[in-house]
C-alpha positions as CSV (number, residue, x, y, z in Angstrom):
1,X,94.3,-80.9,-246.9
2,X,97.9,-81.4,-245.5
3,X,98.3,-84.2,-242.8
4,X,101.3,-86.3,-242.2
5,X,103.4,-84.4,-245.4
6,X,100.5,-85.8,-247.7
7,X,97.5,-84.3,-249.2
8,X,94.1,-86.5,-248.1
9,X,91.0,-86.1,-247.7
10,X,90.3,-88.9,-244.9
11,X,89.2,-87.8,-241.8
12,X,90.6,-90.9,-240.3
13,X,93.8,-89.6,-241.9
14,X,93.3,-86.1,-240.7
15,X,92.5,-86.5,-236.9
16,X,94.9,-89.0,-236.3
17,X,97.6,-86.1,-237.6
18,X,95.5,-83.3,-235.1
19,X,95.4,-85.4,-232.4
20,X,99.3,-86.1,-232.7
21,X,99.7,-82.4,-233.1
22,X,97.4,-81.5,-229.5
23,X,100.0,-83.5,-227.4
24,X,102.6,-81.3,-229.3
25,X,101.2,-78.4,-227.7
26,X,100.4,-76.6,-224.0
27,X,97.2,-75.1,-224.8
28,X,93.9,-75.2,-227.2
29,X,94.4,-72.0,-228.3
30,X,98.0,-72.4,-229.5
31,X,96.8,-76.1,-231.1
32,X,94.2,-74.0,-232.8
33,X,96.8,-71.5,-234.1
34,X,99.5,-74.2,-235.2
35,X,96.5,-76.2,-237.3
36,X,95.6,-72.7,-239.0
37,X,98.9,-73.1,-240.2
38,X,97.9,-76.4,-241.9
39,X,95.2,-75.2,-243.2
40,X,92.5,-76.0,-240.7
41,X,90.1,-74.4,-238.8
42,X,89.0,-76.2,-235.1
43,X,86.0,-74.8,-233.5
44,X,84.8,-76.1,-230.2
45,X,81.0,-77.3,-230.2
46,X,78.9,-79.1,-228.0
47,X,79.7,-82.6,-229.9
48,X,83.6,-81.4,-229.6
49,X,86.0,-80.2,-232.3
50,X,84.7,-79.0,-235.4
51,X,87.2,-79.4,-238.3
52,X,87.0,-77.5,-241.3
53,X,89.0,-76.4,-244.0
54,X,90.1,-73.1,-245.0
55,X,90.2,-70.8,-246.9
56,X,86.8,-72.1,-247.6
57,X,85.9,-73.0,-244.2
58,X,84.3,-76.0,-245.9
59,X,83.5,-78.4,-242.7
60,X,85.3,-82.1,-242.5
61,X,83.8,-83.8,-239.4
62,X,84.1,-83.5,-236.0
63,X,86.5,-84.6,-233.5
64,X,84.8,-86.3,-230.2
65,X,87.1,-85.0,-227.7
């Protein structure tokens, strides 16, 4: 997917872009919204963030936070 203005499908890629994109925001649930946007999907787990991609909702890792 989208990170940075570039297609990739690195995950180092990717969460460096969603973590840059949390401190954007005041909330989870808005940070949730805005990655929609981009094309991902962030559900919180018990091992942290799960990132997946949609439309597919194929998943991509998870985010330790």
């Amino acid at each position: 997917m989208f990170a940075e203005n570039k297609l990739t499908e690195d995950m180092a890629e990717i969460q460096s872009f969603l973590l840059k994109e949390r401190e954007k925001v005041l909330s989870e649930a808005e940070w949730r919204f805005r990655m929609r946007g981009f094309g991902y999907n962030l559900r919180r787990t018990g091992d942290g963030v799960e990132v997946a991609r949609l439309p597919r909702n194929e998943v991509l890792g998870t985010l330790a936070i």
